[in-house]
C-alpha positions as CSV (number, residue, x, y, z in Angstrom):
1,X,-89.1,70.4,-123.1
2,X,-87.1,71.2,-126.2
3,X,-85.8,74.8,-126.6
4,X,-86.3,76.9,-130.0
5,X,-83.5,78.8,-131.7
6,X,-83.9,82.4,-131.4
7,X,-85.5,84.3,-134.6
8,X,-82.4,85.6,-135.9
9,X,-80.3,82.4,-135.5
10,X,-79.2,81.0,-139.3
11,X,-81.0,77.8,-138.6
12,X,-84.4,79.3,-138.2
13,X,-87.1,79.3,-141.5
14,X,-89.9,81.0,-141.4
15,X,-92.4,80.6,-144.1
16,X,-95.6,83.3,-144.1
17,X,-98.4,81.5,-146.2
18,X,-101.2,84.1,-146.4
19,X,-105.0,82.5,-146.6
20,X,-107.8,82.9,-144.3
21,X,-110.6,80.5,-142.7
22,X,-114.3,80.6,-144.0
23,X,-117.2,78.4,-142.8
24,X,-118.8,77.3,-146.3
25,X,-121.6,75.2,-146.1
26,X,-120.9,73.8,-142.4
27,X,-117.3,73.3,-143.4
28,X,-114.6,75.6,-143.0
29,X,-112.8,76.8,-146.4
30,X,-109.7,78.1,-146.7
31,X,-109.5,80.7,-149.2
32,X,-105.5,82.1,-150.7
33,X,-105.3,85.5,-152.1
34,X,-106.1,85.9,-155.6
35,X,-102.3,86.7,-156.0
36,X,-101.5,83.1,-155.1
37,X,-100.6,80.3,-157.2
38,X,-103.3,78.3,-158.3
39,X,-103.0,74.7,-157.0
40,X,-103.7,71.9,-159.4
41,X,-107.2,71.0,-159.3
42,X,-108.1,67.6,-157.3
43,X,-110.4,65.2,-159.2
44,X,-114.5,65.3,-158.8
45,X,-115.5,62.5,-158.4
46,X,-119.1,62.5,-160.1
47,X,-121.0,60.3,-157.4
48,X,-123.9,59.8,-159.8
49,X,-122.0,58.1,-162.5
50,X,-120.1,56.3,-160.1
51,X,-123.1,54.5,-158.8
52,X,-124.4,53.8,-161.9
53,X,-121.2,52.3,-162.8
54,X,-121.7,49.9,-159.5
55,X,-125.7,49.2,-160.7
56,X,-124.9,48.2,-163.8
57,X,-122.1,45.7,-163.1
58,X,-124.0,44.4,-160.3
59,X,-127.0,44.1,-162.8
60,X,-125.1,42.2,-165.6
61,X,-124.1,40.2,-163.0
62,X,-127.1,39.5,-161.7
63,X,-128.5,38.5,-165.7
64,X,-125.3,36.6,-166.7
65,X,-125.5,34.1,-163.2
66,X,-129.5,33.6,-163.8
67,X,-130.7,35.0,-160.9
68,X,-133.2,37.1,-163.1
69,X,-133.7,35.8,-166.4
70,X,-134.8,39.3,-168.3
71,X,-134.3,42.7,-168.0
72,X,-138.1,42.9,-166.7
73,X,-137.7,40.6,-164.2
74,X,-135.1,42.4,-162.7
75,X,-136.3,45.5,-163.1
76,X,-139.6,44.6,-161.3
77,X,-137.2,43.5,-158.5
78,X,-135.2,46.8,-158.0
79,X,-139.1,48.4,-158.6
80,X,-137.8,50.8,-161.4
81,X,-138.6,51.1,-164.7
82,X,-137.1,48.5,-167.2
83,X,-135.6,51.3,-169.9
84,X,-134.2,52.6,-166.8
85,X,-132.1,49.1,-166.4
86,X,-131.5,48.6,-170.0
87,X,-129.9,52.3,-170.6
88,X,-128.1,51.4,-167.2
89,X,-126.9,48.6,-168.3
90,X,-124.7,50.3,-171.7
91,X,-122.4,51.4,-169.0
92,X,-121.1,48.1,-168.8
93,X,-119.8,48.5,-172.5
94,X,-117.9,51.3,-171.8
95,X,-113.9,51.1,-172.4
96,X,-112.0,49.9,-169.4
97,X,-110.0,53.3,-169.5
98,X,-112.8,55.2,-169.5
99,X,-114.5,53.4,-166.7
100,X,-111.6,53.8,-164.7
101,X,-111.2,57.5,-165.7
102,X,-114.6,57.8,-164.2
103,X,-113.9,56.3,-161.0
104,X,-110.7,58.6,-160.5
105,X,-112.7,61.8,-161.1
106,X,-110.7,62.1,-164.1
107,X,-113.1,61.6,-166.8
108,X,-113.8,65.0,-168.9
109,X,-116.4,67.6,-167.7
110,X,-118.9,66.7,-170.2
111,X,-119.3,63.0,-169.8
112,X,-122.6,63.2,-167.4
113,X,-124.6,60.1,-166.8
114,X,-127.3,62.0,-168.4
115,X,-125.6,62.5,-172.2
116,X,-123.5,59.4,-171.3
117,X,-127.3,57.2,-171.4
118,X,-128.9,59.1,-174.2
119,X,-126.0,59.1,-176.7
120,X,-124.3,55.6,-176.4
121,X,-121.1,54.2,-178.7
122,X,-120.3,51.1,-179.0
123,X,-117.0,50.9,-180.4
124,X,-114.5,52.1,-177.7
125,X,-112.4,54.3,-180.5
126,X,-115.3,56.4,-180.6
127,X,-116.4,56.4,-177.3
128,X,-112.9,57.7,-176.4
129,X,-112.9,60.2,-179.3
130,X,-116.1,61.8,-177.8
């Protein structure tokens, strides 16, 4: 059993951290006073990107190997829609930083799946630019 210095011994720390326990949703949340410093932000991790990201690669490998000759072909396989594949499939051009950015959670707030899909670059200066 170890023994503990007494409170007013010159060896002792104490550190008072103020926050208090919320359940949020099923979890439990811990919320700091207002007063407290902010803590950096942790990255969000857009799931939906990030599994479109996985589809697409998996797709172009799927076309570059043969085992479905056309974009129809394996869209009629996944059973989705072939324009679905096709504006899937872009992704796969995107810069390597930017992919990885994504991955991280580090990518900027308004690169969505949905504006990433409608809007397309090309050129990865311009991609990064947007």
């Amino acid at each position: 059993m170890s023994k503990l210095a007494p409170a007013h011994s010159d060896e002792v720390v104490r550190v008072r951290v103020p926050f208090s326990i919320r359940k949020h949703g099923g979890r439990k949340l811990v919320v700091v006073p207002a007063s407290a410093a902010a803590a950096p932000a942790r990255p969000r991790v857009d799931n939906a990107m990030v599994k479109a990201l996985a589809r697409a690669f998996r797709w172009r490998k799927l076309l570059e190997t043969e085992v479905y000759g056309t974009i129809e072909e394996l869209a009629a396989a996944e059973k989705i829609n072939a324009s679905y594949v096709s504006r899937v499939l872009r992704m796969t051009l995107l810069a390597p930083d930017i992919v990885e950015a994504i991955l991280d959670g580090r990518h900027a707030p308004g690169l969505t799946l949905a504006n990433t899909m409608k809007h397309f670059l090309v050129l990865w200066n311009e991609q990064r630019r947007r």
